[in-house]
TORZASE-375144 format. One line per field, with one value per residue (C-alpha): residue in one letter; z, x, y; residue number from 1; chain. Coordinates in pm, 1 decimal, padded with zeros to 6 digits, always signed. Each point is the difference from the previous one (the first is absolute). Layout:
resn <- a | ... .
w <- Z | ... .
u <- X | ... .
v <- Y | ... .
resi <- NUM | ... .
chain <- A | ... .
***
This chain:
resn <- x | x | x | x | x | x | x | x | x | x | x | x | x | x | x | x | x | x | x | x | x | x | x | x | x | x | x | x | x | x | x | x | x | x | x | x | x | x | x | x | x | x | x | x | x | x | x | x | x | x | x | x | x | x | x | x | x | x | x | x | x | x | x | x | x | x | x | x | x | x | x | x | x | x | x | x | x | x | x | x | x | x | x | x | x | x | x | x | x | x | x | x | x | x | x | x | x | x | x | x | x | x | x | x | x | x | x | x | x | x | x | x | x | x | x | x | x | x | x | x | x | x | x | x | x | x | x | x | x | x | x | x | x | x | x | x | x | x | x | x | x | x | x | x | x | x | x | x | x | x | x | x | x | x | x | x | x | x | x | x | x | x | x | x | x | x | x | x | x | x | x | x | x | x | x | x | x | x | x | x | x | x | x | x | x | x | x | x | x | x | x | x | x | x | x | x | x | x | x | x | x | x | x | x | x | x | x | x | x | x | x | x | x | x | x | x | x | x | x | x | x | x | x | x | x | x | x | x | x | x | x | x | x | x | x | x | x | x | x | x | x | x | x | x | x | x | x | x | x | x | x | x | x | x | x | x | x | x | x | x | x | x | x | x | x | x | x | x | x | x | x | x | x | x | x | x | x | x | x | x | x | x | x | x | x | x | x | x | x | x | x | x | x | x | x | x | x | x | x | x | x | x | x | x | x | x | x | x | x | x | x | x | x | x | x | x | x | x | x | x | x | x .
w <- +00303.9 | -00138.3 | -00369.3 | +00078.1 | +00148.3 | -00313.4 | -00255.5 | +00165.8 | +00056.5 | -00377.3 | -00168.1 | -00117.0 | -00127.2 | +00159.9 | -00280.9 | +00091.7 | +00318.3 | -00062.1 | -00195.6 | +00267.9 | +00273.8 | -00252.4 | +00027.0 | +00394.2 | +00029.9 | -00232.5 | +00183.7 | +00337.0 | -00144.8 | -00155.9 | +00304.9 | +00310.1 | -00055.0 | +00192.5 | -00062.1 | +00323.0 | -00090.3 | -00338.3 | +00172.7 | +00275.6 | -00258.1 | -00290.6 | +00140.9 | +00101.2 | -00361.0 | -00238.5 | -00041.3 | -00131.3 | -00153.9 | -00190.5 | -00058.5 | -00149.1 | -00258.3 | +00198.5 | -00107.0 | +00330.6 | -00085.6 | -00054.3 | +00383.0 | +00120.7 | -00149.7 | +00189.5 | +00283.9 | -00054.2 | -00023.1 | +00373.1 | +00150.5 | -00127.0 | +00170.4 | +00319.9 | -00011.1 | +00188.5 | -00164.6 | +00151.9 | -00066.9 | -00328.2 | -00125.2 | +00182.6 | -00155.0 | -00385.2 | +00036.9 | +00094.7 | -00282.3 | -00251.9 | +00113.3 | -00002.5 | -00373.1 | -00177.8 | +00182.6 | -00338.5 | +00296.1 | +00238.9 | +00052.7 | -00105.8 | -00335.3 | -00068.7 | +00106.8 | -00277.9 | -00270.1 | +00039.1 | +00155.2 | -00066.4 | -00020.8 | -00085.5 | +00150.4 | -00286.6 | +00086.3 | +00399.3 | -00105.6 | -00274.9 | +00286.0 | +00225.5 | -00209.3 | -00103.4 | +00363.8 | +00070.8 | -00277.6 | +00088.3 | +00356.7 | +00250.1 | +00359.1 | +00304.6 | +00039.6 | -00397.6 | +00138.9 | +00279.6 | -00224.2 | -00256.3 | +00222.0 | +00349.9 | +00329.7 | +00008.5 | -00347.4 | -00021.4 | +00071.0 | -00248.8 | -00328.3 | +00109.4 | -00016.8 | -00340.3 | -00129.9 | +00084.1 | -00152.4 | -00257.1 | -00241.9 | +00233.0 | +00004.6 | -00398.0 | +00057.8 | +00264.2 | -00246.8 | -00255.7 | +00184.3 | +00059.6 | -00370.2 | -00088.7 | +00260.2 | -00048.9 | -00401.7 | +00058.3 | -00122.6 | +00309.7 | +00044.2 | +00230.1 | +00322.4 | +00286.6 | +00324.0 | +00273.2 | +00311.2 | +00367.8 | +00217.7 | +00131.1 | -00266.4 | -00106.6 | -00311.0 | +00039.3 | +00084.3 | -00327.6 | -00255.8 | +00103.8 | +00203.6 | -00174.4 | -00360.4 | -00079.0 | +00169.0 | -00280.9 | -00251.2 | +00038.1 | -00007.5 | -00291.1 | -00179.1 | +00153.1 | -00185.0 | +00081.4 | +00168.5 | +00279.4 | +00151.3 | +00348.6 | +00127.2 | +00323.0 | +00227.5 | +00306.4 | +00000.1 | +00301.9 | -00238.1 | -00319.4 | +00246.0 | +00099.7 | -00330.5 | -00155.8 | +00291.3 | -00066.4 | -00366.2 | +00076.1 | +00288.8 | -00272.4 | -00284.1 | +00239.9 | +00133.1 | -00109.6 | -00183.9 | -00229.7 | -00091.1 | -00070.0 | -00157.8 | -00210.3 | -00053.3 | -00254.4 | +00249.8 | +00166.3 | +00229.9 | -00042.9 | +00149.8 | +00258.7 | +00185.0 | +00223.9 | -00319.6 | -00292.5 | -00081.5 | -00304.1 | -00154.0 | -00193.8 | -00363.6 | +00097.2 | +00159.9 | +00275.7 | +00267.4 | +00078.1 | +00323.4 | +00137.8 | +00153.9 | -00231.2 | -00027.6 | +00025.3 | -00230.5 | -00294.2 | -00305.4 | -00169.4 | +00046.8 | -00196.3 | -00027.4 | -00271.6 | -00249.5 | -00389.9 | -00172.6 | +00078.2 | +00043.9 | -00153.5 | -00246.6 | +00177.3 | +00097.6 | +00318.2 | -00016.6 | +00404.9 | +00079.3 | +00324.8 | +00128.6 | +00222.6 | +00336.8 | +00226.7 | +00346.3 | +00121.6 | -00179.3 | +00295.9 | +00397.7 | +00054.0 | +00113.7 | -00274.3 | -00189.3 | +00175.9 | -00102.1 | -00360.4 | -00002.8 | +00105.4 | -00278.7 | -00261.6 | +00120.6 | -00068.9 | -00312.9 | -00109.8 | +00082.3 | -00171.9 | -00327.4 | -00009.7 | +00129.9 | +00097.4 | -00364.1 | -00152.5 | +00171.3 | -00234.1 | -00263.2 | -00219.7 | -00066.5 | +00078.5 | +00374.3 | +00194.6 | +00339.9 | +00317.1 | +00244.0 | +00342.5 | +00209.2 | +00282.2 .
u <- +12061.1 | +00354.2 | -00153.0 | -00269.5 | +00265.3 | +00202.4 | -00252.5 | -00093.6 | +00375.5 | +00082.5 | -00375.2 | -00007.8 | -00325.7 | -00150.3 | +00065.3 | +00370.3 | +00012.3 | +00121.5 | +00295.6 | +00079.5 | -00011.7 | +00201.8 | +00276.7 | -00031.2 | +00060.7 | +00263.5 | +00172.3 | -00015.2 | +00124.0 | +00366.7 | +00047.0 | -00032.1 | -00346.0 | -00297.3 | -00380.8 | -00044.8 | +00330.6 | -00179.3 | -00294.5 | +00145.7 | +00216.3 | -00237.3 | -00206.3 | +00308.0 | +00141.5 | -00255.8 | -00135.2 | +00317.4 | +00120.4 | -00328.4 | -00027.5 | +00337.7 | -00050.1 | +00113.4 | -00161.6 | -00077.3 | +00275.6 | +00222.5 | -00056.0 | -00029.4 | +00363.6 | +00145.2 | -00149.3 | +00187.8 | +00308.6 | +00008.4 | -00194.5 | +00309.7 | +00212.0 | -00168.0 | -00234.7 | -00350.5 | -00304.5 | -00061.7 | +00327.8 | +00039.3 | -00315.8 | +00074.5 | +00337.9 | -00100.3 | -00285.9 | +00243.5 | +00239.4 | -00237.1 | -00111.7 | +00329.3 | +00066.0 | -00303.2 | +00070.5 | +00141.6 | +00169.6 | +00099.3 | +00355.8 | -00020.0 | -00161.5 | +00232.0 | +00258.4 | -00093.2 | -00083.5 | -00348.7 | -00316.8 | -00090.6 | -00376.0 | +00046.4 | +00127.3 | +00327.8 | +00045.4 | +00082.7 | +00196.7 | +00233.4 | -00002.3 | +00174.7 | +00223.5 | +00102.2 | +00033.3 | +00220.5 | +00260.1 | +00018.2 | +00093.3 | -00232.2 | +00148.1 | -00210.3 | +00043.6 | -00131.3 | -00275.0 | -00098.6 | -00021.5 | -00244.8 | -00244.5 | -00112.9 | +00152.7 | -00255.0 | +00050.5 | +00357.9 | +00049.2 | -00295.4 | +00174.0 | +00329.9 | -00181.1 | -00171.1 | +00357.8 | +00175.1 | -00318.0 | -00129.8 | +00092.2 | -00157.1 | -00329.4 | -00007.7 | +00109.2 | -00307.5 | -00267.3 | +00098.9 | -00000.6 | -00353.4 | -00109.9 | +00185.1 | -00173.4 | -00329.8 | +00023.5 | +00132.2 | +00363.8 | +00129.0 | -00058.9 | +00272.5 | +00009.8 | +00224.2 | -00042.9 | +00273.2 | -00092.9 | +00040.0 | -00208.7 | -00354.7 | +00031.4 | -00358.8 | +00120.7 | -00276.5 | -00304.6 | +00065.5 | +00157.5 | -00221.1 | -00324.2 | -00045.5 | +00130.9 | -00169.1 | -00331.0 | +00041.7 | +00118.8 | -00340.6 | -00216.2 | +00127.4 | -00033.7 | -00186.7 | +00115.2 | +00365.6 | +00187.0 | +00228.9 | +00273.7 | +00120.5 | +00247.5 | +00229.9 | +00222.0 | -00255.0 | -00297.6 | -00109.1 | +00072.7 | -00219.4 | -00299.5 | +00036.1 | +00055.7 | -00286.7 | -00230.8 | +00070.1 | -00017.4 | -00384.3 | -00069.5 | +00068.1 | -00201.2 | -00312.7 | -00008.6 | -00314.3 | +00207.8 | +00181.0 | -00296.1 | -00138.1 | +00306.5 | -00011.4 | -00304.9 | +00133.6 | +00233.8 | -00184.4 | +00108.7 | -00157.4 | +00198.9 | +00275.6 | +00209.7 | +00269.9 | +00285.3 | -00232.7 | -00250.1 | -00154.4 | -00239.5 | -00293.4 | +00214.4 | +00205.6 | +00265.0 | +00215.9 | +00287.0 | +00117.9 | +00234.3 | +00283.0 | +00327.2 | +00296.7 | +00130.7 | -00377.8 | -00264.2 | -00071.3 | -00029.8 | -00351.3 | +00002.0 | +00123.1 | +00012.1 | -00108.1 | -00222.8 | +00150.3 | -00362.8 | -00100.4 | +00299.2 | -00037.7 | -00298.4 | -00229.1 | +00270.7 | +00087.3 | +00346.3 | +00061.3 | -00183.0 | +00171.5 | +00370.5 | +00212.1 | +00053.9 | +00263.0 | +00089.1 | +00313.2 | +00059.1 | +00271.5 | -00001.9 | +00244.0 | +00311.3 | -00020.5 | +00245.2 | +00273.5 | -00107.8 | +00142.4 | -00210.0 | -00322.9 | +00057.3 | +00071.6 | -00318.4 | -00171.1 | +00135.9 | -00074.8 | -00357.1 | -00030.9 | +00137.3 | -00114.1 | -00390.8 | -00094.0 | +00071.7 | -00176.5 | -00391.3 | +00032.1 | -00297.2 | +00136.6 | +00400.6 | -00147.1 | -00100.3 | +00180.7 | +00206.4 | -00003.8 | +00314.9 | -00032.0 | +00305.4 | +00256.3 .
v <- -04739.3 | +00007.6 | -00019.1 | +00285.0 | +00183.7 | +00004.4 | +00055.8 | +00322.7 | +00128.7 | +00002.6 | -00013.7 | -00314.7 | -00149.3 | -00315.3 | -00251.2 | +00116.4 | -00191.1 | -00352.2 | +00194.9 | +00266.7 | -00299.1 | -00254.4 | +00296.4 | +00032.6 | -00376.5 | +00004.2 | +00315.0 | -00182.8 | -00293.0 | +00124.8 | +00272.7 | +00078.8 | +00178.8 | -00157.8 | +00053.3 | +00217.5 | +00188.8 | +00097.8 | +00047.5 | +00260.6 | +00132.1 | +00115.3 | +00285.1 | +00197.7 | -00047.5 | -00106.6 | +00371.5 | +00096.5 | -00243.5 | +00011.3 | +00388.0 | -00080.2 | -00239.1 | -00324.9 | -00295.9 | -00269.4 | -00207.1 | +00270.7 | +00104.3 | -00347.2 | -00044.0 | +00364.0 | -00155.4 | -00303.3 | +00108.4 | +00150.3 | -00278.2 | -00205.9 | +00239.6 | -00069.8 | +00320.5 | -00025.8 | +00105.2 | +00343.1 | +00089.6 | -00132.4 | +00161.5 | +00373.3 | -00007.1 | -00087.4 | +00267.6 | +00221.4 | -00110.4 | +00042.9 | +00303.4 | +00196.0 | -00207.3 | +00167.1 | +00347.6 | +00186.3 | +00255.8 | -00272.1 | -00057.9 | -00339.2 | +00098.8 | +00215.8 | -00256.7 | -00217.2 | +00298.0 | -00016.4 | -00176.1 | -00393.3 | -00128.4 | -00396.5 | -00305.9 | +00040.8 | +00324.4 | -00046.2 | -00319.9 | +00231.5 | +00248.4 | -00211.8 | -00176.5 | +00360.9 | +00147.6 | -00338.3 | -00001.3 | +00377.8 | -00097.9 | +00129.1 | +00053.0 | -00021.4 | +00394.5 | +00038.5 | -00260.9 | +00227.5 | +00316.0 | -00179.1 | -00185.8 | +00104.0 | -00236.8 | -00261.9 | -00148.5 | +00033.5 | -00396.5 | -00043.9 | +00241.2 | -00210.8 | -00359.5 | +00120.4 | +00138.0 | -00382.2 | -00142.5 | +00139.3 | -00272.3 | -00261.1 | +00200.7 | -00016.3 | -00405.4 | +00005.5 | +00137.3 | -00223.4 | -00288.4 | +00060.4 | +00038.3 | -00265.4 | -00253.3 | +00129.4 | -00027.9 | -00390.3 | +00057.9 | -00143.9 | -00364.3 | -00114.9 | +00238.6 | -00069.5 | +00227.8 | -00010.0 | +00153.0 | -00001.3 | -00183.2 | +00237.3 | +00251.5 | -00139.6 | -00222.8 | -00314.0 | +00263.5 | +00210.4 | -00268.9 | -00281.5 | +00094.0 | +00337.8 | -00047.2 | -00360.4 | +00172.8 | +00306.0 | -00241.2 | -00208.9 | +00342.0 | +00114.6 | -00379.1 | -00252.6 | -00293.0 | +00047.5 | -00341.0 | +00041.5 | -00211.8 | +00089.8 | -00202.9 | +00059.9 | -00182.3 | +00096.6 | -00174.7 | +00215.8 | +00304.7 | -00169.2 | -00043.5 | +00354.2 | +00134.3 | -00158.2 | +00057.5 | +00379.3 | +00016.3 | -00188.4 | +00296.8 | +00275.1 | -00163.8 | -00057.0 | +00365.4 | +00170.5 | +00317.3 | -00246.0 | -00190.6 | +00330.9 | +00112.9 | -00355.1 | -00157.5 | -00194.5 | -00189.9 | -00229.9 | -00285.1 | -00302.5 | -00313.6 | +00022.0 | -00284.3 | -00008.9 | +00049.7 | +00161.3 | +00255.6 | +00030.3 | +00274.4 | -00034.3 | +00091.7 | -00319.1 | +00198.0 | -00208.7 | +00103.7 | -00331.7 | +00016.1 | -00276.0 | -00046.5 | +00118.8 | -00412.5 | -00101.4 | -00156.1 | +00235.6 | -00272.3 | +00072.0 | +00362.6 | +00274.3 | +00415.2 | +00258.5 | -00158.6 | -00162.8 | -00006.2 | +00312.2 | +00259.7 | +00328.0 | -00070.9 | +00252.5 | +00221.1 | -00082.6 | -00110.0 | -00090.9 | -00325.8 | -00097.2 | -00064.5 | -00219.0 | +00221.8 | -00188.1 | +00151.1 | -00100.7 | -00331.1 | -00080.3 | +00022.9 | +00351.7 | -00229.6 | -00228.7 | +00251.6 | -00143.7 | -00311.9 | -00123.7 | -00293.0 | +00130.7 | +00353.4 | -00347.5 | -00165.7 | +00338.1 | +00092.0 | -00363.4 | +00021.7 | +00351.4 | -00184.7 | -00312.3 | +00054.1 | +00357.5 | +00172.5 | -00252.6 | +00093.6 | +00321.3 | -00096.1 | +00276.9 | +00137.5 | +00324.3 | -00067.0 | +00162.0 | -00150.4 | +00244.1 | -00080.1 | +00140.1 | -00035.4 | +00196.1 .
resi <- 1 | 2 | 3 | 4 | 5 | 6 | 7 | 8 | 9 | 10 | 11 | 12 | 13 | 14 | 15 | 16 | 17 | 18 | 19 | 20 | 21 | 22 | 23 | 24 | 25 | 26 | 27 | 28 | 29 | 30 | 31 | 32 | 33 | 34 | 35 | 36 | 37 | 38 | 39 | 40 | 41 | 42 | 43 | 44 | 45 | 46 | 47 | 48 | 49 | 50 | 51 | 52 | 53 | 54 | 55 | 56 | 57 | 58 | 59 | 60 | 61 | 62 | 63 | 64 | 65 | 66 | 67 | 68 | 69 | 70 | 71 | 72 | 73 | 74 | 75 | 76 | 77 | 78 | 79 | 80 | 81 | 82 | 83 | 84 | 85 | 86 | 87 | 88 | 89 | 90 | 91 | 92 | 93 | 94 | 95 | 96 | 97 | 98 | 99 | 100 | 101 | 102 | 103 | 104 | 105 | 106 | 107 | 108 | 109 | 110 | 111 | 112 | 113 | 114 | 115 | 116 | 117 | 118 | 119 | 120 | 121 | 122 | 123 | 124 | 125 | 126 | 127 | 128 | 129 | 130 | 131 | 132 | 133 | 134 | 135 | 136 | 137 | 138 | 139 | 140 | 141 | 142 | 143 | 144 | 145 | 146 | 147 | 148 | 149 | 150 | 151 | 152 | 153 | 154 | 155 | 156 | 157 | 158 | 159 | 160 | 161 | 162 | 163 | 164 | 165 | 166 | 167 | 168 | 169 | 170 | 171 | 172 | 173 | 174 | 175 | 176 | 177 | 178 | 179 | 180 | 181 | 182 | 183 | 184 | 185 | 186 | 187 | 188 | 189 | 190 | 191 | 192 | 193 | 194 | 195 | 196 | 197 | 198 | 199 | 200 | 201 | 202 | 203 | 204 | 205 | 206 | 207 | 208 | 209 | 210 | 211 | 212 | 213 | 214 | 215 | 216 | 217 | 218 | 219 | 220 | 221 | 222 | 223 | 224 | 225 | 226 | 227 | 228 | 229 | 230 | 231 | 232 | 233 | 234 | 235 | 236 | 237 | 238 | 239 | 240 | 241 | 242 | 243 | 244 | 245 | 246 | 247 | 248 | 249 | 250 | 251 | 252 | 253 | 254 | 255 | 256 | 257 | 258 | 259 | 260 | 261 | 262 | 263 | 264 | 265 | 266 | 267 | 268 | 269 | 270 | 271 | 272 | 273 | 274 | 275 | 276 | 277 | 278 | 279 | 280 | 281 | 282 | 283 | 284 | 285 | 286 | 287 | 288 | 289 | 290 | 291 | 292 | 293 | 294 | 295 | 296 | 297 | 298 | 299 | 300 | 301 | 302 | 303 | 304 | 305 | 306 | 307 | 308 | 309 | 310 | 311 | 312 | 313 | 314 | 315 | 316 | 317 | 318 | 319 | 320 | 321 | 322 .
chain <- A | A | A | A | A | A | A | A | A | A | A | A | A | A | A | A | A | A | A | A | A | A | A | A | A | A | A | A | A | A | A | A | A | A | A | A | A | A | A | A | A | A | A | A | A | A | A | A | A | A | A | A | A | A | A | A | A | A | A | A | A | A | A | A | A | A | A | A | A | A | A | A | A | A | A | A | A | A | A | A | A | A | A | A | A | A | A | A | A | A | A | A | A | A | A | A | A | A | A | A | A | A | A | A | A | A | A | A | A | A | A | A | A | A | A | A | A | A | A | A | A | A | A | A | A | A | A | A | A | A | A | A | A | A | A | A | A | A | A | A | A | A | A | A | A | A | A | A | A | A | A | A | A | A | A | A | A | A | A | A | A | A | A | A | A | A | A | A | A | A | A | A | A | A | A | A | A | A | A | A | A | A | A | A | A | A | A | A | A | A | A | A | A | A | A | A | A | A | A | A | A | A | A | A | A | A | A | A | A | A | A | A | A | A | A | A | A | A | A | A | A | A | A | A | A | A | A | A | A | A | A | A | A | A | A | A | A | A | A | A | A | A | A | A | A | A | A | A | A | A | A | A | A | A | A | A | A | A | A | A | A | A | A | A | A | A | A | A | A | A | A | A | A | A | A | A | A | A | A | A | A | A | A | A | A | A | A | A | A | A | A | A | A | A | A | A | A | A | A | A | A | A | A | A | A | A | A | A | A | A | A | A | A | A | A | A | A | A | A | A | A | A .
***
């Protein structure tokens, strides 16, 4: 629904999907963003963002920012309307603020960082934007270089430049449902014959991981979505597709000799440079920190074993921790 959703809001064609949901997943996984917050958020903005010139990921990373901030959708998505609104009005106050409209996703960002080294007040604030998005045009003044760092980040991970990813984040803020379930289910749509590692120090969370990723990939809308994806043997620790694709699941300090992620032989020869990763959700129980020895044993077992199940230097290793 989410994908449909999205297509529609910024006219995107329907070979655009496993892109447009690739930058969704990517969003929710380095901020605060959430499917349903995108999806409550983007028919309040998308028609303006659209009308002026914002590309999906450009809004996805506005929306970003304030979800970092600790905005909820509805008001995150009435405020940057309204924002974007009074920046395109040639006779608003805020254009005329700045010396004249904007109409791109560089243009708002130079805006800000303008408005910011000028040194905008909260009275100035209240003059160029009305009351409800005045903690909004504030959050986008503070972060405007974090929004640019935001959009980025997402090109970057979706065109395979970043093979080591760490993610630190607070416990319930959704990290194994959109780094795990969701991404390895998108990753496997897009190419079948990628091979996955998941490790964790929860076997309870493994089972429940793995059991989800299965759910997603045996709905009827993503077989429809991806016919070419097609289960064909599952155990208690593995799935595997029928383009030889394989998640293979265990215990961060359990059995993973004989298995391996992304693919040597066939790597980027028909252009599809992403053949799987190494996804490992918190490698350590949360008060094992205070633990030397059990951070050692960890760190060991990264070294010594866990790097070397990458079938390729250019597989990429996922860390999910608090």
């Amino acid at each position: 629904a989410l994908a449909g959703v999205a297509l529609r809001s910024f006219d995107l064609r329907s070979d655009q999907t496993e892109d447009a949901l690739g930058t969704m997943a990517v969003a929710c996984n380095k901020s605060a963003l959430s499917f349903t917050y995108l999806q409550n958020s983007f028919s309040t903005i998308a028609p303006v963002a659209k009308t002026y010139g914002l590309s999906l990921k450009d809004t996805i990373a506005l929306l970003g920012t304030l979800a970092n901030a600790g905005f909820d959708a509805s008001s995150a998505a009435t405020a940057t309307r309204n924002i974007l609104l009074s920046l395109s009005d040639t006779n608003g106050k805020l254009a005329k603020a700045l010396g004249g409209s904007v109409h791109s996703f560089e243009d708002i960002m130079a805006a800000m960082r303008k408005l910011r080294e000028q040194g905008v007040d909260l009275n100035t604030t209240l003059e160029l934007t009305d009351k409800r998005s005045v903690a909004a045009f504030n959050t986008f003044l503070d972060g405007a270089e974090s929004a640019m760092t935001l959009r980025e980040a997402l090109e970057d991970v979706m065109a395979g430049r970043c093979p080591r990813l760490i993610i630190n984040m607070p416990p319930r803020y959704g990290k194994s449902l959109l780094v795990v379930i969701n991404f390895i289910a998108y990753c496997f749509a897009k190419n079948p014959a990628c091979e996955f590692i998941h490790l964790s120090k929860s076997e309870t969370l493994i089972s429940t991981n793995a059991r989800q990723i299965l759910e997603i990939m045996q709905t009827d809308e993503y077989r429809r979505l991806y016919p070419d994806t097609r289960i064909v043997r599952t155990r208690q620790n593995m799935m595997e597709t029928s383009s030889f694709g394989k998640l293979y699941c265990a215990p961060f300090d359990g059995q993973i000799l004989g298995h391996g992620a992304g693919r040597v032989d066939r790597e980027g020869q028909d252009g599809r440079e992403f053949y799987g990763a190494i996804v490992i959700d918190d490698p350590h129980k949360a008060q094992d920190v205070f633990s030397e020895a059990a951070r050692y044993a960890s760190q060991q077992r990264f070294q010594d074993t866990i790097r070397t199940r990458c079938n390729s230097y250019s597989t990429p290793i996922i860390i999910i921790m608090q």
